[in-house]
One Martini backbone bead per residue (centre of mass of N, CA, C, O) as a GRO file, in nm:
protein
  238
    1UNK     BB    1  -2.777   0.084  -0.716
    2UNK     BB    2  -2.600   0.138  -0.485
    3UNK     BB    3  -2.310   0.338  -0.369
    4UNK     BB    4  -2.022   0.268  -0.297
    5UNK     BB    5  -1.812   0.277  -0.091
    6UNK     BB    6  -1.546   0.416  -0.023
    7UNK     BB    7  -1.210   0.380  -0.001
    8UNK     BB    8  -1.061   0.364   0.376
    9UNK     BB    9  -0.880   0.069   0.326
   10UNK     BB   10  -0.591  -0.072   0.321
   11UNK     BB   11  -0.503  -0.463   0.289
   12UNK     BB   12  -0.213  -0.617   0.293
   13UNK     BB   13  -0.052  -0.894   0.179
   14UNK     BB   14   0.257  -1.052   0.186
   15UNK     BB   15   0.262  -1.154  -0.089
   16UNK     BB   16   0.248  -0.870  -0.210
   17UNK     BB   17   0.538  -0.816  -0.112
   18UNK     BB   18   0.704  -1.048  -0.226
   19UNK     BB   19   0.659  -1.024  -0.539
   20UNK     BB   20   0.745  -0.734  -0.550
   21UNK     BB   21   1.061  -0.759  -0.458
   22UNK     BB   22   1.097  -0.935  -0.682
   23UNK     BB   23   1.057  -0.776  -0.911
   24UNK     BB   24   1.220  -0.529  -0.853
   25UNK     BB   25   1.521  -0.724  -0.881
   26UNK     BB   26   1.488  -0.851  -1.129
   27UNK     BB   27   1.504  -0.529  -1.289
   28UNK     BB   28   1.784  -0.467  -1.064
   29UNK     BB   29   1.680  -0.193  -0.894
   30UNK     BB   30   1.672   0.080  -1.033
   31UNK     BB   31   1.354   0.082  -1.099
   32UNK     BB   32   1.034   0.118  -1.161
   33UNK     BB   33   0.757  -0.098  -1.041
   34UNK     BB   34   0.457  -0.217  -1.240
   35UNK     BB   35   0.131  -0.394  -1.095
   36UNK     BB   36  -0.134  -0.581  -1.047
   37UNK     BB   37  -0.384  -0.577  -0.814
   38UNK     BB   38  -0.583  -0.802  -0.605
   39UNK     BB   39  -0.917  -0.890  -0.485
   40UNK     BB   40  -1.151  -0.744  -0.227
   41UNK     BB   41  -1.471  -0.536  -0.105
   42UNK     BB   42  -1.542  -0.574   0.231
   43UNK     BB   43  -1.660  -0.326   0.364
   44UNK     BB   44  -1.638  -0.080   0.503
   45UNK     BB   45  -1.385   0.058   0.344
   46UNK     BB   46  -1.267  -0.232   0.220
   47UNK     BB   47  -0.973  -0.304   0.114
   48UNK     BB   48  -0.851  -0.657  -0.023
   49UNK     BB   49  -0.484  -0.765  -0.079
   50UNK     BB   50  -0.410  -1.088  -0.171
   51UNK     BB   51  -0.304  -1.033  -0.493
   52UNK     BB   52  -0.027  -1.056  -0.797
   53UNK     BB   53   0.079  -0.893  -1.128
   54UNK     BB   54   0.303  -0.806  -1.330
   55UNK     BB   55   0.391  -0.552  -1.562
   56UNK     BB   56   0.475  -0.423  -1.835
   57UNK     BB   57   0.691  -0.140  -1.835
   58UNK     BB   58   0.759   0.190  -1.904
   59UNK     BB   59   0.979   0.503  -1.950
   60UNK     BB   60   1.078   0.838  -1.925
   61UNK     BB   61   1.340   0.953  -1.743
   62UNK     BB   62   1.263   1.276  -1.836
   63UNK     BB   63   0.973   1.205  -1.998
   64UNK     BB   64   0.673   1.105  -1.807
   65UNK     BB   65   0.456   1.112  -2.022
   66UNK     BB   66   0.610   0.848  -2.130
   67UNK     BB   67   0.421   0.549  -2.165
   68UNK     BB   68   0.412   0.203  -2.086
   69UNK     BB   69   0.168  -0.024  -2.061
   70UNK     BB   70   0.073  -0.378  -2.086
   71UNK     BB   71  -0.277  -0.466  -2.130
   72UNK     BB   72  -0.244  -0.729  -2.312
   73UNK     BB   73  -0.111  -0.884  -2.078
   74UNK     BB   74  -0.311  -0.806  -1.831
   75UNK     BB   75  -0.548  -0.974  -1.948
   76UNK     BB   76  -0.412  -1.256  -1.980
   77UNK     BB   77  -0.357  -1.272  -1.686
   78UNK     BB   78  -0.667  -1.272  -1.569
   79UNK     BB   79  -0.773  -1.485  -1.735
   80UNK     BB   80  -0.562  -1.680  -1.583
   81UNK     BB   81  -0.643  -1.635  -1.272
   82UNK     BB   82  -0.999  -1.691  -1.331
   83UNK     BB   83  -0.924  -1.994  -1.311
   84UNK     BB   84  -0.778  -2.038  -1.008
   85UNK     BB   85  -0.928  -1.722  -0.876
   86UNK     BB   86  -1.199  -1.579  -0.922
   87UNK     BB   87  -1.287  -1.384  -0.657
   88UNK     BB   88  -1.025  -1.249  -0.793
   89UNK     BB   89  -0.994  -0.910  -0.871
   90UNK     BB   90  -0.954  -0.593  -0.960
   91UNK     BB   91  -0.802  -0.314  -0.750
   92UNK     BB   92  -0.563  -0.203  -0.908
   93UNK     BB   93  -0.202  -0.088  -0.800
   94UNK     BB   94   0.193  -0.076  -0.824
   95UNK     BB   95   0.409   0.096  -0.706
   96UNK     BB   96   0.763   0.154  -0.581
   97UNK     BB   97   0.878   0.422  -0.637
   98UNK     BB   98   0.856   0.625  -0.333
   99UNK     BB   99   0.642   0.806  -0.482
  100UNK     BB  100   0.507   1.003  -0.631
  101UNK     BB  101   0.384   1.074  -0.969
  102UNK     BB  102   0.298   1.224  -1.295
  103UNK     BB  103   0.142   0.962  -1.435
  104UNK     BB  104  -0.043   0.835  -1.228
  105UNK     BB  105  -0.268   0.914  -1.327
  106UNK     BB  106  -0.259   0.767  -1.602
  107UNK     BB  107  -0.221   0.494  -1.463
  108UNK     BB  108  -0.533   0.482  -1.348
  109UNK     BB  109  -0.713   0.496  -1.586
  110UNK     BB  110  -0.639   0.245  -1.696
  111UNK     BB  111  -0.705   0.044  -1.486
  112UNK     BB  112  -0.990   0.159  -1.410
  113UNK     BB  113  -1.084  -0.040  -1.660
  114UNK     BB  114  -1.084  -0.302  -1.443
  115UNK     BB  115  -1.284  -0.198  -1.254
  116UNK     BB  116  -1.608  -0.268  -1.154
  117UNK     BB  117  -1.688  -0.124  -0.842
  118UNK     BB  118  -1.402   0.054  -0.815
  119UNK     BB  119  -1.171   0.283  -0.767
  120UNK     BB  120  -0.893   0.257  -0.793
  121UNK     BB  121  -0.594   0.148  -0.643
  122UNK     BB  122  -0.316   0.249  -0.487
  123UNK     BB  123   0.026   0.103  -0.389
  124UNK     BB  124   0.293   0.202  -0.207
  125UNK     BB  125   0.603   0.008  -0.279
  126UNK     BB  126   0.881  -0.041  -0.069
  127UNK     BB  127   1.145  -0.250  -0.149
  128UNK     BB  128   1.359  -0.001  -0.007
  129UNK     BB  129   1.363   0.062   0.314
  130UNK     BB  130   1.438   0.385   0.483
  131UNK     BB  131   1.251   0.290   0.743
  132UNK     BB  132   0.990   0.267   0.948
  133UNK     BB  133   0.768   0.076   0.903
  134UNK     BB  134   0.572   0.080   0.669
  135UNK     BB  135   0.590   0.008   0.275
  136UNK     BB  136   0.338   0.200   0.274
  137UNK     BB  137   0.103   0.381   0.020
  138UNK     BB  138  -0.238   0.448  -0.021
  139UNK     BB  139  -0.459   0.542  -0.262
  140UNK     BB  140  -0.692   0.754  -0.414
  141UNK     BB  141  -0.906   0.926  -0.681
  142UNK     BB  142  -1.001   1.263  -0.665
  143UNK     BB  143  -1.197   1.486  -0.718
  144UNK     BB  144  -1.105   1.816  -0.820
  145UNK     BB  145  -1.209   2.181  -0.745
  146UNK     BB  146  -1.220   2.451  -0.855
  147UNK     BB  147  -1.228   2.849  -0.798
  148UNK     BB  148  -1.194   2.944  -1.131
  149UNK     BB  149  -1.349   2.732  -1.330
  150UNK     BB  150  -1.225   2.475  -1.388
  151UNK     BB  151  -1.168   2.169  -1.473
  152UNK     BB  152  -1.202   1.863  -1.334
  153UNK     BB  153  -0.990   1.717  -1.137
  154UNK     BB  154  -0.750   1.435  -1.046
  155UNK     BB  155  -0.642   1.317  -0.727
  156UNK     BB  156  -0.475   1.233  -0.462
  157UNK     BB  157  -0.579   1.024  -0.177
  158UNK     BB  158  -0.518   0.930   0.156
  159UNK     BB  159  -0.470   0.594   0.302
  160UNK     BB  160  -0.515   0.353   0.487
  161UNK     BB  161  -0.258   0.111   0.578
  162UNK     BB  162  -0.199  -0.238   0.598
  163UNK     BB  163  -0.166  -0.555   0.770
  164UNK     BB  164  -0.274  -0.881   0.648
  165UNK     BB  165  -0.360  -1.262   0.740
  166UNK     BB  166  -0.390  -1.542   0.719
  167UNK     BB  167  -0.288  -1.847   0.875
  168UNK     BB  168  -0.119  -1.952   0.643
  169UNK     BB  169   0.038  -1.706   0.581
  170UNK     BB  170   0.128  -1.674   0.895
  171UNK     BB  171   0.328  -1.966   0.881
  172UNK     BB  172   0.490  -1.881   0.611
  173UNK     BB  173   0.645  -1.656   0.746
  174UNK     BB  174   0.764  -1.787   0.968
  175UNK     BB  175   0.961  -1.975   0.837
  176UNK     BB  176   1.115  -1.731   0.658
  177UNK     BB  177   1.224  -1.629   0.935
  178UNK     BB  178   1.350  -1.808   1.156
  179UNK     BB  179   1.632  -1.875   0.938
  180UNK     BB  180   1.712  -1.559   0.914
  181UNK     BB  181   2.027  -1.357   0.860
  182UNK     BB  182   2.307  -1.209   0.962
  183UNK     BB  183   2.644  -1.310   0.933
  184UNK     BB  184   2.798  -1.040   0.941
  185UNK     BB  185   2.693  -1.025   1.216
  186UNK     BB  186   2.679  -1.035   1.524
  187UNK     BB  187   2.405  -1.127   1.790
  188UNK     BB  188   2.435  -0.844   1.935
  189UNK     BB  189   2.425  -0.673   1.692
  190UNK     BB  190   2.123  -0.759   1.654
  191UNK     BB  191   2.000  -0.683   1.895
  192UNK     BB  192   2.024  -0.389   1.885
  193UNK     BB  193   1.949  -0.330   1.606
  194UNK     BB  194   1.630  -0.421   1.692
  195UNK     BB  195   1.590  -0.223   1.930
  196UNK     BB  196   1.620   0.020   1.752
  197UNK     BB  197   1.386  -0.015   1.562
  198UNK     BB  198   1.182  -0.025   1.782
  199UNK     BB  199   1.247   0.270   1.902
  200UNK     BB  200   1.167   0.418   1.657
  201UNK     BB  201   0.893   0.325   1.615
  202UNK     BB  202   0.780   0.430   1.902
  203UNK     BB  203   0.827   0.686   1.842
  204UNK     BB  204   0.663   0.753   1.603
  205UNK     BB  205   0.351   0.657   1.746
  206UNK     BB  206   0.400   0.879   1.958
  207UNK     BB  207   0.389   1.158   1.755
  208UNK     BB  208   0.139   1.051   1.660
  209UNK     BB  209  -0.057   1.106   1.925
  210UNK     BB  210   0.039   1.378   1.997
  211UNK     BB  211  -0.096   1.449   1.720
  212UNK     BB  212  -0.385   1.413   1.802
  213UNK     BB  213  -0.431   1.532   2.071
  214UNK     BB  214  -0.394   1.797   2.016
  215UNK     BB  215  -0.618   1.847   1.797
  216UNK     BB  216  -0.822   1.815   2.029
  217UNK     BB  217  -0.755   2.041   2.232
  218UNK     BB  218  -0.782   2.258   1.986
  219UNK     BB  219  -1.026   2.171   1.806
  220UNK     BB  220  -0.940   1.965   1.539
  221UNK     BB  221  -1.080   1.734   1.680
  222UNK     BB  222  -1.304   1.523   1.809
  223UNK     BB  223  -1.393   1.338   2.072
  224UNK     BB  224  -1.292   0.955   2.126
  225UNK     BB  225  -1.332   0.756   2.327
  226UNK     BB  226  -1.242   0.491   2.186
  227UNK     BB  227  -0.959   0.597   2.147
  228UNK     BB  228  -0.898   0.675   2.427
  229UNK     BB  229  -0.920   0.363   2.531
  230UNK     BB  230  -0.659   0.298   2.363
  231UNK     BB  231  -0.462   0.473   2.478
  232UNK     BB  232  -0.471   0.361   2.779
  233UNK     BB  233  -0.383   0.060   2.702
  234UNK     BB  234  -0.088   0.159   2.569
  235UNK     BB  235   0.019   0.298   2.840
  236UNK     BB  236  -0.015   0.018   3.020
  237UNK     BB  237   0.203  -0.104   2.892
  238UNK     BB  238   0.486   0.087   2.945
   0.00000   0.00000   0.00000
């Protein structure tokens, strides 16, 4: 059996965005939590995230290396999942963060030995976001080789996450949004306030690319047609 692509983008759906944030109100929000993705891997280096469940989990808020996730919970909630969606496998795991901690590799080692076909995959999912910007943070475990002669370790490599609705789901969200304000404030403050959201986002995009072109003009990434006639065409749109 071929050896399966390394896992090079993560698809995170809607419905994950809201268990999430869900789970982590329910919890006071004062703590970081975690549960298992579901999803499937859909080739050419895609991870697809589409269904979640919560786990119980503690830690020692002074030491990190000290703590608990129920797998026995993990277990029983899986094979009740794939009652009702054989389909949808583990594929991972996500904590709300918002950075990487320190137990995170022994809590990947864990979930590791539920996924079947790849190496789990974590997304950092910020419940309460501070900046502009997906919510969304996707890592995968690799080895890491010392030039000391030391044993081989595990670190975290970043890789690139979005956002993606089937057709169903992005109705659901329509509605979810259609009537929700916030009343505290009136009609204008929030057309402001949504303009500077949006102005913020255009700028860190921008910011984005200008870091892509100088490293290309630099030699320190080749040249890519399809990339530049993509920003060809986001420029003529400005």
């Amino acid at each position: 059996m071929a050896t399966p692509q390394p896992i090079q983008r993560v698809v995170v759906h809607p419905i994950v965005l809201l268990s999430v944030v869900d789970h982590y109100h329910r919890l006071g929000g004062n703590k970081r939590t975690i549960g298992v993705l579901l999803g499937s891997y859909r080739g050419n280096g895609l991870l697809d995230v589409c269904n979640s469940f919560a786990v119980p989990f503690e830690e020692d808020a002074k030491d990190p290396s000290i703590w608990f996730l129920d797998h026995d919970y993990l277990e029983n909630m899986f094979q009740m999942f794939k009652k009702v969606t054989a389909k949808e496998k583990i594929v991972g795991w996500y904590h709300t963060g918002p950075k990487l901690c320190s137990n995170d590799i022994d809590i990947n080692k864990l979930v590791n030995k539920y996924c079947y076909t790849h190496n789990s995959a974590l997304v950092i999912i910020e419940a309460q976001p501070s900046g502009v910007g997906l919510p969304t943070d996707a890592y995968v475990a690799v080895e890491e080789v010392h030039d000391d002669g030391s044993p081989v370790s595990l670190a975290f490599s970043h890789v690139a996450s979005e956002m993606g609705a089937e057709e169903a789901e992005e109705v659901g969200v329509e509605h979810l949004l259609r009537d929700i304000k916030d009343t505290s404030v009136g009609t204008l403050s929030q057309v402001i306030s949504s303009q500077l959201l949006a102005l913020k986002g255009l700028q860190k995009s921008l910011a984005t690319i200008r870091s892509y072109l100088v490293k290309v003009v630099g030699g320190e990434r080749p040249v890519n047609f399809a990339i530049l006639n993509n920003l060809q065409d986001i420029f003529n749109l400005l």
